[in-house]
N, C-alpha and C positions, 0 to 999 in steps of 0.2 A: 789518769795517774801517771806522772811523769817518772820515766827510766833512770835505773840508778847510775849516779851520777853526769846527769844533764839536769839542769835547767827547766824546771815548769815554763811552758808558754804562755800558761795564763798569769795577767798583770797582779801586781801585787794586791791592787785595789779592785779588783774582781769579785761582784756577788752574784751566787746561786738566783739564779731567780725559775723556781719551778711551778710551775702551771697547772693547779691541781683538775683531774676533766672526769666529769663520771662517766663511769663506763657502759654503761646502756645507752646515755647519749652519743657517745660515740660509735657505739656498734651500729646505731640507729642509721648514725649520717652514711656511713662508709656503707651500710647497708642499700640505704634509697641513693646513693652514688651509684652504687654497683647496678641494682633495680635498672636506671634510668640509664645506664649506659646501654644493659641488653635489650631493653625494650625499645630504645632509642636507634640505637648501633650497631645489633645484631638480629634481632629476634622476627621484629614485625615487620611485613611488607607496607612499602607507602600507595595510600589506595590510588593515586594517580598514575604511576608507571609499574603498579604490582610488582615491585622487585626490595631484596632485604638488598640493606645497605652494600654486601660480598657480591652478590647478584648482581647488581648496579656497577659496581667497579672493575668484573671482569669484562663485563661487556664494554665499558668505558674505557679500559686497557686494552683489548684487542680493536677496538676501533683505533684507537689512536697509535696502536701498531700498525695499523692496514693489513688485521688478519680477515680480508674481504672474501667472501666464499669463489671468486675469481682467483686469489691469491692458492698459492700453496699450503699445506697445513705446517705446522712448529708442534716442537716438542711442548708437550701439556707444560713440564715443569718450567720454560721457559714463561710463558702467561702468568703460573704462579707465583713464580720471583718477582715480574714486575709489579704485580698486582700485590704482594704481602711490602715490596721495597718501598713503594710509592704512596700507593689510600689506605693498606690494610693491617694494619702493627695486630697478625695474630700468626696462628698457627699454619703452615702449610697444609696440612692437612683438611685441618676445614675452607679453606680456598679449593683445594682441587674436589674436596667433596662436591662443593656447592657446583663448583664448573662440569662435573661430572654428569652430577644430576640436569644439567641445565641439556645435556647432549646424548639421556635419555630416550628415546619413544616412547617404553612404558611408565616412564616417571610425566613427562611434561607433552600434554596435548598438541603442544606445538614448539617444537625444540630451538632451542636458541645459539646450540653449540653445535656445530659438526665434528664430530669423532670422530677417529681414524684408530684404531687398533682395538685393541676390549674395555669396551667400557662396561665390562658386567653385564649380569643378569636380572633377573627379579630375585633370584637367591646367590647370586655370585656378587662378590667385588670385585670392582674393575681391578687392571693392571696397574703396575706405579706407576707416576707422571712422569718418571722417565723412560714410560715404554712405549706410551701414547704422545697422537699429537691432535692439533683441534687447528679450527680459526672458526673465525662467526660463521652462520646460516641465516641463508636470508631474510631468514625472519627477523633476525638481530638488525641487518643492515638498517629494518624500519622503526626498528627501537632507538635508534641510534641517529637517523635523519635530522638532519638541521641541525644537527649540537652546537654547530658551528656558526648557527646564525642570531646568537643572540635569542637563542627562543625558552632557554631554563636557566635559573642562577647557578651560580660558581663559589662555590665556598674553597676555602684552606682545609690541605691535608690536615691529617695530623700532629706532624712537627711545623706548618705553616710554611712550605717549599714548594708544596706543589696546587694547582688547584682542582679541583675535582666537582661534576655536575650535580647540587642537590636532588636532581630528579633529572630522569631523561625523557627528553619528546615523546616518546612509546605511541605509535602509530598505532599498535596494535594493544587491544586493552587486556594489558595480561595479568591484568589477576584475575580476571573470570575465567579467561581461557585455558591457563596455565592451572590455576589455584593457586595455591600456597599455604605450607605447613611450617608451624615453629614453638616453640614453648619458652616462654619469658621467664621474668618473674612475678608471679600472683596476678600469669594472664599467659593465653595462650592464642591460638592461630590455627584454624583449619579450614581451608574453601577445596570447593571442590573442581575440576578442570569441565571447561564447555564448551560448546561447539562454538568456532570463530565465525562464520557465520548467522549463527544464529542469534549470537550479541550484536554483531555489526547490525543487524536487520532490529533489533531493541533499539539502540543508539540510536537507530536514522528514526524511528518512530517516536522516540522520545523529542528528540530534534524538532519535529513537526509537530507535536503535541506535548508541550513540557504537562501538561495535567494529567498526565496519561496515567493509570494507578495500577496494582500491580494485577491484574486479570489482562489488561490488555499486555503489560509485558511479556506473560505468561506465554501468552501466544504465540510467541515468538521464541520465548528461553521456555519450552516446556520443564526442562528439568537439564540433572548433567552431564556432560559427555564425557567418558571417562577413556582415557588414554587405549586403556586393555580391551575395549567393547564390554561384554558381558551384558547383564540386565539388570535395571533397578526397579526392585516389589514394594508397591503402596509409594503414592506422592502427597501424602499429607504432610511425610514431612519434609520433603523437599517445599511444599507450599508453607510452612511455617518458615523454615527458613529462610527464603527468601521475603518472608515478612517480617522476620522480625531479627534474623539474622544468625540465627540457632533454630539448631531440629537435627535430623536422622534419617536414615534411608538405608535401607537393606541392599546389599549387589550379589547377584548371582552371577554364576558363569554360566557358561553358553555352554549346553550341551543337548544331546540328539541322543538316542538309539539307532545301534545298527547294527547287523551281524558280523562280526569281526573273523568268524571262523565258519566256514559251510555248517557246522551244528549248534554253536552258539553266538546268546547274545552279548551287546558289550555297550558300556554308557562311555562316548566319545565325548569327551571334553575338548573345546577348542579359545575360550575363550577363558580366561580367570577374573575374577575379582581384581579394583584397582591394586596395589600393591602388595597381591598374593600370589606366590611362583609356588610353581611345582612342585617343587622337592617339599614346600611345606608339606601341601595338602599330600605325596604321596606319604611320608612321615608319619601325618595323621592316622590314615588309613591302615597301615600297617599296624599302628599301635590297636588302634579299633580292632582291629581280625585278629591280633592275639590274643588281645581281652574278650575275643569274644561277644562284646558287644554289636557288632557287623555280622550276621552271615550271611552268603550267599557271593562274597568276592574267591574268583578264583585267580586271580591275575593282575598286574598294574603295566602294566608299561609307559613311559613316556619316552613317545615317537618326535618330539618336538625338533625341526632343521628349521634352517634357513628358506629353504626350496616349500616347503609346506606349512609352517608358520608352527604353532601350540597344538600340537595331538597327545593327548592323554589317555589313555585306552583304558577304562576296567572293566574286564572279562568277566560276566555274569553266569555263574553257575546254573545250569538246566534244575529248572523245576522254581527255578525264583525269579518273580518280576521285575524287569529291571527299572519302570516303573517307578513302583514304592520303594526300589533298594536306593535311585536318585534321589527322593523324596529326603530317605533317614539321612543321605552322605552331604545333604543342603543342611540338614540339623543336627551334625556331630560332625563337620570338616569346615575346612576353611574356605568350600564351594560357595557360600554363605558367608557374607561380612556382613556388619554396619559401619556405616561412616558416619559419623557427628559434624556437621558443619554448624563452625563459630567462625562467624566473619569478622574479624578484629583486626583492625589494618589501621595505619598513621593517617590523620584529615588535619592539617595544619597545625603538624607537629602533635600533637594529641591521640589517643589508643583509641577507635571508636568500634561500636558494634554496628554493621551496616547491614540493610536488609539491599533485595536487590536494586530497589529505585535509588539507594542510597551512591551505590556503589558505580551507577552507571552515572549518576548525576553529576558524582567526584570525577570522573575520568573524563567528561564531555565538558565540564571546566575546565580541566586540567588543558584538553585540545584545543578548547575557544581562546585559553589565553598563549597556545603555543600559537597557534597559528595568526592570530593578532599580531606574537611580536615580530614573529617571519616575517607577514607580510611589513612589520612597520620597517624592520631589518631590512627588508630587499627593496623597497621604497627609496630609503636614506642613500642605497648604494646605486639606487637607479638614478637617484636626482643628482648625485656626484659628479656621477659619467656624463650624464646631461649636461651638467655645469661645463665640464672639459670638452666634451663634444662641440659644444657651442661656441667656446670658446676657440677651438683648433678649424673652425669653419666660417668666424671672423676673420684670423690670421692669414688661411689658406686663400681666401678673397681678396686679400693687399698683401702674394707673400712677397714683392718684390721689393715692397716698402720696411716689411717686416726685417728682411734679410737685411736692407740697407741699415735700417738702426740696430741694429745687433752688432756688426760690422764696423759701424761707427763710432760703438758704445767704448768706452775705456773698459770698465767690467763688467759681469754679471750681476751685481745689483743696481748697477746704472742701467744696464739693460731693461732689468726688470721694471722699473723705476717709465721709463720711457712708455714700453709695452702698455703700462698699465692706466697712463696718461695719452696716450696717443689713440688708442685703439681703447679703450673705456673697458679694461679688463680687471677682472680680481685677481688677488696676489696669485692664487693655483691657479687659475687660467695662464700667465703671466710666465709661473714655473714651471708648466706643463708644457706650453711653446719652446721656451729653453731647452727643455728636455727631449725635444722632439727629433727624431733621427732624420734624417736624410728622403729616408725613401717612401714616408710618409706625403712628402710634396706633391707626391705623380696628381695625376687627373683623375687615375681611379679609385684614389682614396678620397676624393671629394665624392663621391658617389658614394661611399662607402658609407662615409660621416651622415650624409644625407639621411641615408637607409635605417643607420644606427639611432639618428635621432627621433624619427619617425617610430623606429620600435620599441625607443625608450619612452617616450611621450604615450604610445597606449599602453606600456607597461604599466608605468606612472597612472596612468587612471583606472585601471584596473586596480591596482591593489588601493587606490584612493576609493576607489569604492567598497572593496572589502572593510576597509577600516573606517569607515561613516557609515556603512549600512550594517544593523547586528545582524541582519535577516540574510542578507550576501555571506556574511561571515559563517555563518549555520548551513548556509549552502553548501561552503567550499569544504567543511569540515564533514559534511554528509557523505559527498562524493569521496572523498579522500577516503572514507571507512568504507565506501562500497569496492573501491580499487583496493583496500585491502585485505578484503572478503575475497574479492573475485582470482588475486595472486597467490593467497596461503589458502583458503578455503578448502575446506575435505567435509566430505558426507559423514553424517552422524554413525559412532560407533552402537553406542551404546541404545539399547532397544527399555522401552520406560513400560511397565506394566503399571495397572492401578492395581491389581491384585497378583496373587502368586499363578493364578490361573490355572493349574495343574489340574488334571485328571485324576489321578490318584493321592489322597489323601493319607500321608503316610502314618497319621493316628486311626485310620478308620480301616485302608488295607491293611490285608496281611502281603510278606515281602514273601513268602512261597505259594507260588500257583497250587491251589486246591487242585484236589483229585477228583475234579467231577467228572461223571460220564458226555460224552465227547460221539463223535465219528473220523472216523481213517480213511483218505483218500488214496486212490491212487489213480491217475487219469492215462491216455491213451497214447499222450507224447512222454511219460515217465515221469511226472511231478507226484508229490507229495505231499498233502496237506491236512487239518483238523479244522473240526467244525470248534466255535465257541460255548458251544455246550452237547445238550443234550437233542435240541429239535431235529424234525427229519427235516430237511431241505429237500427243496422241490414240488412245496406244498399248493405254490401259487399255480402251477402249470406251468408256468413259464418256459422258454427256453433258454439254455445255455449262451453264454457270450461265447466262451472261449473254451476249446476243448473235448472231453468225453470224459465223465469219468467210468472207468470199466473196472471198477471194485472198491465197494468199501464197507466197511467194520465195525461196529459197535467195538466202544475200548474206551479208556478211562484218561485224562491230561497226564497223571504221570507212571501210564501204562505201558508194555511193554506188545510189540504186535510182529506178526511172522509178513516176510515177503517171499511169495513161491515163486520161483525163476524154470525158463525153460531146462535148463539141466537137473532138473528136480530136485533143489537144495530147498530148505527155509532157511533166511536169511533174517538176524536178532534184528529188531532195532526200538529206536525208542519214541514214543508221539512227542514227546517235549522237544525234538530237534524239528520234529514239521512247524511251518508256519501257520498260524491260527487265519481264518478264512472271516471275512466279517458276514452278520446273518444277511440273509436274504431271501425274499418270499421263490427266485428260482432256483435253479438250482445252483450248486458252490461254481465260481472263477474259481480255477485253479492257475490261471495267468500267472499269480503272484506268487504261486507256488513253489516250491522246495526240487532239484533234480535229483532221483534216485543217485546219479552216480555223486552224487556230493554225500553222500550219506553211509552208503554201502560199495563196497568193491566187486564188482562185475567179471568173470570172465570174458575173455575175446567172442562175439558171437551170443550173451547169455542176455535172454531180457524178461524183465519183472511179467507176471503174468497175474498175478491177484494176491490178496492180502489177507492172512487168516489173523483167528488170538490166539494167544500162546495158551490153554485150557489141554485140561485131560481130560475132558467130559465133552458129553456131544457123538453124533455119529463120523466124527470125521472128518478127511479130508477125499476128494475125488478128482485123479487126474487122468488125461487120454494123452497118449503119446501120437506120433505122427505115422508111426508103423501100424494102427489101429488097436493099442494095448490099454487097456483099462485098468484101474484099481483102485481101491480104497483100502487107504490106509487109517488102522487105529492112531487114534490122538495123543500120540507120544511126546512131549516135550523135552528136549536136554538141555543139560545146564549147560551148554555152548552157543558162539554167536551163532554160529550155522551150523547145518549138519541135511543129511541127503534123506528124502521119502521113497524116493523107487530106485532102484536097479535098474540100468538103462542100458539097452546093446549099441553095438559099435555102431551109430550113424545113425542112431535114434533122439528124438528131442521131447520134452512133454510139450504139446501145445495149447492145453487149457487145464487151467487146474482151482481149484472153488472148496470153501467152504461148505457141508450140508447143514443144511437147518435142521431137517428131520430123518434123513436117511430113508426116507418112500422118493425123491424126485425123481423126476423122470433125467436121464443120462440119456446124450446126444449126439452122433456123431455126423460130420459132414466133411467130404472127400472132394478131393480136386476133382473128381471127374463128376460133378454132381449127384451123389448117393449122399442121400439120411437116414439114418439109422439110430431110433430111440428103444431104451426099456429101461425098466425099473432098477432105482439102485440098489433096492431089497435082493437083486438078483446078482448081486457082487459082493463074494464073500470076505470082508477086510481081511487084511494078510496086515504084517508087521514091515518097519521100516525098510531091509532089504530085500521085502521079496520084488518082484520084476512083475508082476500086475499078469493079467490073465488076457487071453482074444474078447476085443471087443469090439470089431468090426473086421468082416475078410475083404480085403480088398482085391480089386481088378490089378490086371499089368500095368505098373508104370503110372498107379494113385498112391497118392497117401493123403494122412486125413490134414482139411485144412484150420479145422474146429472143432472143440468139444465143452460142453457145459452141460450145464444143469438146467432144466425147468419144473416149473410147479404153477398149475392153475392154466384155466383154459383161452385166457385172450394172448399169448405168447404168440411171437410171428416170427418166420423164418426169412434171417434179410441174405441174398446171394449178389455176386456181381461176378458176373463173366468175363472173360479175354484169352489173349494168346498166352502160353506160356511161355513161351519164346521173346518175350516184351521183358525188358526191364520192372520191376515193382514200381509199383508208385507212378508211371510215367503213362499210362492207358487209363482214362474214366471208365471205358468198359461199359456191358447193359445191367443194370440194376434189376432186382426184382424182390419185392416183400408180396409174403403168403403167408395166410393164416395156419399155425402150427396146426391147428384140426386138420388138414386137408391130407398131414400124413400119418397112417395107419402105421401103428408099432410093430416090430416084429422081435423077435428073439436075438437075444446075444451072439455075436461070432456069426453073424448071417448078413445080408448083402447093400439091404436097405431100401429103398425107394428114391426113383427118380425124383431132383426137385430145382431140373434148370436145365432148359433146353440151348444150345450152343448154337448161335446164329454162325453167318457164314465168317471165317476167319478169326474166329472163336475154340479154343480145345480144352477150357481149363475153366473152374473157379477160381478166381484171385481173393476175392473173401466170401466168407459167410458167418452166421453169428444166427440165433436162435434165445430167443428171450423175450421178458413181456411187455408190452405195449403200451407206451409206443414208444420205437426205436430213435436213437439219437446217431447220428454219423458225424465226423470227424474227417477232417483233411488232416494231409500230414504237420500241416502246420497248426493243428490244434482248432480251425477255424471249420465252424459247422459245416454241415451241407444236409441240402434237403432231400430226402426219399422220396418217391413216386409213393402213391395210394398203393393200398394194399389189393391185390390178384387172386382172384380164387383158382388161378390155375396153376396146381402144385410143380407142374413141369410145363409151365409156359417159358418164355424167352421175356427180359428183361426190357427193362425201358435202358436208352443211352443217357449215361450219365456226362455229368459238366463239367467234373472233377473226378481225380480219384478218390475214394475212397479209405482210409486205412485201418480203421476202428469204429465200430460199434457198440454201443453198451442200453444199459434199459433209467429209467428216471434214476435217481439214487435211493428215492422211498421204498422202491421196488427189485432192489437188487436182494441178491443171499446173501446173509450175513447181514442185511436191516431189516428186512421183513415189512411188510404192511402193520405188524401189531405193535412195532416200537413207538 
């Protein structure tokens, strides 16, 4: 409508002419326009160079920048300008996405961009483009090779200004390796990343054996290799997939048990699922433990640096397997994905579903006809030079002649003209002479030309043979993919299960360790451990690997059990911080065992001495102190971690202290200067926590006692070993001597005892003794057995020399107090 007062522009004889269009056809077209652009121009990778169109053109911009991993790195946003200026009419943002992802580790199997500042996390987004900078990675330089030689077509931008490569050489076959994800319209895109060698090694086989069907590729591309490592459960349907080009596959993360604190345990996560970070799954979890639906987490941490790679820590509360608590956190976290692989990629311009023969088939054309035009490309420019070489080594042959008609010529096309008649030259041979400088005349560029044409001549037939022989040509393309195997190549991350394999069945266990009856160890170097159930160990006869154990206890997995220390404390603690011992027909390894002091806090000088149950029933407990003081104490328990059984004078220590089973055993003592002294425990009247124990042995000048226990039943032997006192502990083997405990006569309490070890020469002391049943077990200090001499019927003989020292004694473990023969 024209302004008032001006003039309409339209003519006076001007008709409407309007174009009536329906509307559903139109939405239709602008629809399948719009369709065909993103499927076309955004969406789908092309199956030959596995890259989306964006993909393709950064790497085709930074090459053509000369952002060569030799080169310095550039501001990201710089690449992105060229690349949106030049091939890309969209959004910066989705450009530096795409470049982002391409530079990667946990996105792309084999990264195509090198990064330099943050390029994000699994749950972070990278920095702006203008805080980062990149150039290619080597891997790109191969993606990228020959672009320049005539070996891919060239199409028009898209204002028709610039031209750009429909597909690149891609050396490397990235869409297996890489994958690639994308969503169309009314079509979508999902592969999974795999190992580069292990396709290379498909490639070359298929090469040699185009019939080859997909078992035999199998063999090679077992399955896929996922940037993060982690694990994939069940391959059927990675085996569908690669048949028919869709299917499924579960990814686990990688994770271990391990004790993360001296008393508990904790599930270390180290590896996650392909594109699942942290902070999800710890999100998860969290949400899980408020609801309630998880129990048994006491903690999360993520330790995850640079210096140690993905550590996820979660602290498993005592008394729960962590096991089956893995189990449920694989079936309510994101420890546990599925991937869907749909292999939908461009095959001559068209959306196709490829299984894996398909996809390898596409690529291995795509290289036969790269490398055909290479070689036809490097051919054309060899026979060129040829041409001129030959040319410039006729001339240098007559140059005197040559220079004279030059010389004599009026012009440059007379000249030419002359050359080309006189000398039987073509027009570029002709202008090539003209052109020729000065200092090319010497004598050693005839040697030169010589040389040159010789190496142009079996160039020339070499690539003539590639290009007449198909069988040469599948040669050169095999090598070429094993050189690119052997320069990008990395060992497979990911670990391929046919099944979930697990041990614990997290619908069939329960996630809290049952309270079954058990045994409590405690051995002779200070470990800690339980049995797996209820059995006695040491049923087979066998002997010990490692160690002694000298006490242990009937008690329950989520029982609670006393440890009696030389200062006469019981000290709380709990069986679910011991390590579980696996069964065994000898008796328990405690190798693997648990150390008291990770457990319990020690005074300077105080060490474990045997292990009761925390009960108010029963005859007690019986300890001897080193002064020769006896007692039994009633079965008090307090609600505290510790608390003290005797009363102890200044410079006293208890040095054996035991559970009674029935309160008749026989009570034992033995003195450094070798006296024993047994009787009945009926003969000690229990006193209460503070009283200070009663005489239970008189000692000579200058003994004290070096042992005291308990026995019950008549095959019990008395083990002694002699030396100086004056020796360091530990550092004298000393003489040995075992004797059957009949051989000493009981006598009354607070009385002197019987000889039971005669002192060779250079000898004043027992170093150990021990008294219990048979038959004995001995121990080095390092936990490592040693053998006893046979047993002595002479109660006060002299010992045999021992090999080692000695530092512990104990009896089977079937046969200790506190197990009994009738358990």
């Amino acid at each position: 409508m024209a302004r008032r007062g001006t003039k309409s522009p339209l003519p006076d004889d001007f008709e409407e002419h309007i174009l009536d269009i329906d509307v559903g056809d139109e939405i239709k077209t602008s629809f399948l326009e719009y369709a065909y652009s993103v499927i076309y121009s955004r969406a789908l990778p092309d199956a030959r160079d596995g890259l989306k169109p964006v993909q393709r053109r950064i790497l085709y911009t930074m090459d053509d920048m000369s952002l060569r991993p030799d080169r310095g790195h550039v501001k990201s946003a710089r690449v992105v300008g060229e690349v949106m200026g030049k091939l890309h009419p969209h959004g910066d943002s989705a450009i530096y996405d795409a470049l982002v992802r391409q530079a990667q580790p946990w996105s792309m199997r084999l990264p195509m961009v090198d990064g330099h500042g943050n390029f994000g996390s699994p749950d972070d987004s990278p920095a702006a483009m203008r805080y980062t900078e990149c150039r290619m990675a080597p891997a790109a330089v191969a993606m990228t090779g020959s672009l320049d030689e005539d070996t891919v077509d060239f199409k028009p931008n898209y204002d028709s200004r610039e031209l750009e490569p429909s597909v690149l050489p891609a050396a490397i076959p990235h869409l297996l390796v890489n994958g690639a994800t994308g969503i169309a319209v009314g079509m979508a895109t999902n592969i999974a990343p795999h190992n580069l060698v292990e396709v290379v090694q498909a490639l070359r086989h298929l090469i040699k054996k185009p019939k080859a069907d997909l078992d035999d590729l199998m063999r090679f591309i077992p399955g896929p290799d996922l940037p993060t490592g982690g694990k994939i459960v069940g391959l059927d349907g990675v085996r569908d997939a690669y048949a028919t080009g869709r299917g499924s596959f579960k990814m686990r993360a990688t994770a271990r048990i391990e004790s993360v604190t001296p008393r508990r345990k904790g599930i270390v996560v180290t590896e996650m699922p392909y594109g699942v970070g942290t902070e999800r799954v710890v999100e998860r979890i969290k949400v899980l433990v408020q609801s309630k639906k998880i129990q048994g987490i006491s903690d999360i941490k993520d330790l995850t640096d640079r210096t140690n790679g993905l550590r996820l820590v979660i602290e498993v509360k005592n008394g729960f397997v962590p096991e089956a608590l893995l189990e449920q956190l694989y079936k309510l976290t994101p420890l546990e994905e599925s991937f869907g692989i749909n292999a939908v990629a461009l095959v001559d311009g068209q959306p196709r579903t490829l299984g894996l023969k398909e996809m390898l088939e596409v690529y291995l054309a795509h290289r036969l006809d790269v490398v055909r035009r290479r070689s036809a490309y490097r051919r054309g420019k060899a026979a060129d030079r040829l041409h001129l070489v030959e040319g410039l080594l006729l001339a240098i042959l007559d140059i005197d002649e040559v220079i004279q008609l030059i010389r004599t010529s009026d012009n440059a096309a007379a000249a030419k003209e002359r050359l080309m008649s006189v000398f039987d030259l073509t027009t570029i041979q002709a202008e090539y002479i003209l052109d020729m400088p000065l200092r090319r005349l010497t004598k050693f560029s005839t040697l030169e030309l010589d040389k040159e044409k010789t190496e142009l001549q079996e160039q020339i037939e070499a690539l003539d043979a590639i290009l007449n022989d198909e069988q040469r040509l599948r040669e050169v393309v095999s090598d070429e993919l094993a050189e690119v195997a052997k320069t990008f190549g990395t060992p497979r991350r990911t670990v391929l299960l046919a099944s979930a394999g697990t041990s614990v069945s997290a619908a069939s266990a329960s996630v809290e360790i049952p309270d079954d009856p058990c045994f409590a160890f405690l051995s002779s170097s200070g470990l800690l451990a339980r049995s797996q159930d209820a059995e006695i160990p040491g049923q087979g006869g066998g002997r010990a690997n490692h160690d002694a154990v000298v006490s242990a206890v009937r008690t329950t997995a989520r029982g609670e059990i006393g440890v009696l220390t030389s200062r006469g404390r019981v000290l709380r603690t709990q069986v679910l911080d011991m390590p579980v011992l696996p069964p065994s027909a000898n008796d328990p390894n405690l190798q693997g065992g648990l150390p008291l002091a990770e457990v319990l806090q020690l005074e300077a000088d105080e060490r474990p001495l045997a292990l009761t149950t925390l009960t108010d029933d029963g005859p007690g407990l019986a300890l001897g102190t080193r002064h020769g003081v006896v007692k039994r104490v009633n079965p008090e328990v307090l609600n505290r971690d510790e608390w003290e059984v005797i009363s102890l004078k200044d410079g006293d220590e208890v040095v054996g202290a035991l559970q009674l089973a029935t309160g008749t055993e026989e009570l034992c003592f033995i003195t450094s200067d070798a006296q024993l002294l047994h009787f009945g425990a009926d003969g000690v009247r229990p006193q209460g926590r503070a009283g200070g124990g009663i005489a239970g042995i008189r000692l000579n000048a200058g003994a004290e006692v070096v042992w005291f226990g308990a026995l019950e039943g008549e095959d019990a032997v008395v083990v002694t070993a002699s030396g100086s006192s004056t020796a360091l502990p530990g550092t004298e083997p000393g003489s040995v001597k075992v004797t059957p405990f009949t051989e000493y006569p009981a006598k009354g309490r607070a009385t002197g005892g019987v000889r039971c070890h005669r002192f060779l020469r250079g000898e004043d002391a027992l170093v150990l003794a021990w008294a219990g049943p048979a038959p004995a077990r001995a121990a080095a200090a390092s936990g490592a057995p040693v053998e006893l001499p046979p047993a002595d019927g002479r109660r006060d003989g002299s010992g045999t020399p021992g090999s080692i020292p000695v530092v512990a004694v104990a009896a089977p473990v079937a046969r200790q107090p506190g197990v009994g023969a009738d358990a």
